[in-house]
N, C-alpha and C positions, 0 to 999 in steps of 0.2 A: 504494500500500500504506500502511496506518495504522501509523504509528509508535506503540508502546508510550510514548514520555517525552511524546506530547499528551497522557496518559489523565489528566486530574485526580480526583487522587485526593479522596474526602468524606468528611470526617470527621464521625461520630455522636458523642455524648455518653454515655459507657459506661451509661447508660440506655435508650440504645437498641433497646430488645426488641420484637417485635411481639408479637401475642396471643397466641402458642403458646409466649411467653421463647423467641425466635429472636433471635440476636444477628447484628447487621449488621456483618460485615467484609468488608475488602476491596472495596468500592463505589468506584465513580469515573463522571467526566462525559467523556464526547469529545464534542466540538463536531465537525461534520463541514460538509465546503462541498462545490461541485461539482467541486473540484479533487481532492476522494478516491475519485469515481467511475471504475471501472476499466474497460476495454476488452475486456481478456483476461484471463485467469489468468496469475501470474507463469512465468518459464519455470523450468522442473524443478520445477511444483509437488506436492503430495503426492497421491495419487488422496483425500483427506479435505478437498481443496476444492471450490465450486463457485461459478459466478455466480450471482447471483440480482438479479432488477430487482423493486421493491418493492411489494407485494402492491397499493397504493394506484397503481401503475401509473408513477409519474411517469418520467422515461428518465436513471435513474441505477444505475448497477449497484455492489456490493459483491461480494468474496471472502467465501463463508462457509464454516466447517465443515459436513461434509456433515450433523453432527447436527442444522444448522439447515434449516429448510424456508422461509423467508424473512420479509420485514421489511417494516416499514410505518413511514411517518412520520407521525406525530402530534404536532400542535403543541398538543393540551390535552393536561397533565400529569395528571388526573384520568382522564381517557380513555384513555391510555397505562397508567396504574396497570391500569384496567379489564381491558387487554387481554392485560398481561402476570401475569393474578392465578392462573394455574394452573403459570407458570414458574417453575422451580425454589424447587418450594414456596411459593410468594407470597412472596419474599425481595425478589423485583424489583419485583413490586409494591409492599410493603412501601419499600422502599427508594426507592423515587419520590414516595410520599406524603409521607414524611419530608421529604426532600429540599425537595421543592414548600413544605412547613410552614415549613422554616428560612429558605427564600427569603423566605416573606412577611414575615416578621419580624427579616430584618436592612435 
């Protein structure tokens, strides 16, 4: 199970808007290994989980909310933005683009 206190939180520069003045909050990075791939579902867990192994096939499975229908790994950041540009309003997308900009430039 993913601990909330690995989620490193990203900070935006209160300029941070995308093109509709959508302001980014609340954004963070989890780095994941093969040690956060689960087995089972925790015991007594909520009927609003489920496994899911990732859409890209590999043999690692996460807990999702049943809201989610599953997940893929993407090692381009651009590609990722791509794929997540219809998710909650393009905030995640948005918010990976950034993100990928700041990287370049520190």
């Amino acid at each position: 199970m993913i601990r909330l206190y690995r989620l490193a939180p990203i900070e935006f520069h209160s300029g941070a808007y995308g093109p509709q003045g959508i302001k980014l909050h609340e954004t963070g990075r989890l780095d994941i290994s093969d040690v956060d791939s689960v087995q089972d579902l925790p015991p007594g867990h909520s009927l609003n989980l489920r496994l899911a192994t990732p859409l890209s096939m590999e043999d690692f499975r996460l807990c999702l909310s049943r809201e989610h229908t599953g997940f893929r790994f993407q090692k381009s950041p651009a590609k990722a933005a791509e794929l997540v540009t219809l998710h909650s309003g393009g905030k995640s997308s948005l918010a990976i683009t950034l993100y990928e900009s700041v990287q370049k430039h520190d």
